[in-house]
C-alpha positions in Angstrom: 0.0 0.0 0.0 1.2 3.3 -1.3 2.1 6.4 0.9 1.0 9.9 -0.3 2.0 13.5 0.6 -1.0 15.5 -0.6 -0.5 19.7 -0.8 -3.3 21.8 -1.4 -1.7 25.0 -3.5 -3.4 28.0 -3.0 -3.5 27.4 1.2 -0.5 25.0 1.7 -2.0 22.4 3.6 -0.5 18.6 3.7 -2.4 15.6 4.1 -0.6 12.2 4.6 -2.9 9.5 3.1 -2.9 6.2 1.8 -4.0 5.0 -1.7 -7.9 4.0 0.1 -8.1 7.0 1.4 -6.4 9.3 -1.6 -8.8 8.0 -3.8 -12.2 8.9 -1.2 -10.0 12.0 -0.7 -10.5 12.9 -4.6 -14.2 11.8 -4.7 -15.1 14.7 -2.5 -12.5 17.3 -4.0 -11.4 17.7 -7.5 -8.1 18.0 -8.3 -8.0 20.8 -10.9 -10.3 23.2 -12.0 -10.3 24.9 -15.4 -6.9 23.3 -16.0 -5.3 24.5 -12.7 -3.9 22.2 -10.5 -5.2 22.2 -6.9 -3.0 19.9 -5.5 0.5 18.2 -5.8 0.6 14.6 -5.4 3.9 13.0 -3.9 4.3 9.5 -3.7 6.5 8.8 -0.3 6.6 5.2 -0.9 8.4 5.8 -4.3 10.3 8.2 -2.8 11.9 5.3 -0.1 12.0 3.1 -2.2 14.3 5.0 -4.8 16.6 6.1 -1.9 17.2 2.4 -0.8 18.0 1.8 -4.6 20.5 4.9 -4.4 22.2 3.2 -1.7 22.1 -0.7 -2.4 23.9 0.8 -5.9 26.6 3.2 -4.4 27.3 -0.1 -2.0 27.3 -2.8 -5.0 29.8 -0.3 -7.1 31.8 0.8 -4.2 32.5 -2.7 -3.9 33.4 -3.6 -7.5 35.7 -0.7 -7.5 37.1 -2.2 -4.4 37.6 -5.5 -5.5 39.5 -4.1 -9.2 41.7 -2.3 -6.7 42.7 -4.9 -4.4 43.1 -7.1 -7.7 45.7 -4.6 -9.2 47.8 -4.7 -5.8 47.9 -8.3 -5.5 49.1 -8.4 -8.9 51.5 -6.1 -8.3 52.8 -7.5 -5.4 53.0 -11.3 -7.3 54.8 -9.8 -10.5 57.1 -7.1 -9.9 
């Protein structure tokens, strides 16, 4: 289940909702008028989920590089 940060524009108030109650959240309000926005719609669980990405990535290259490194010593070391 999805996490939302909801803004209303024009008075800057946040809701925190869930998809269930995003969608009865949009049944009662409408979310532009005359091709204006009303609201900005952040997904937080997207959001987490791409900063765990970031970091399982910087950890999985750091690593690689690590390993080339400690390859070119050892070689080093063994040949000259």
């Amino acid at each position: 289940m999805d996490n939302y940060k909801i803004t209303n524009l024009s008075t800057n108030d946040i809701y925190y909702l869930n998809e269930q109650e995003k969608r009865n959240f949009f049944k009662l309000n409408d979310f532009f008028i005359n091709g204006v926005y009303l609201y900005s719609i952040i997904n937080l669980s997207e959001l987490k989920r791409n900063r765990k990405e970031k970091i399982v990535d910087f950890l999985l290259w750091s690593a690689l590089f690590c390993a080339f490194t400690l390859m070119a010593l050892i070689y080093i070391q063994f040949n000259y």
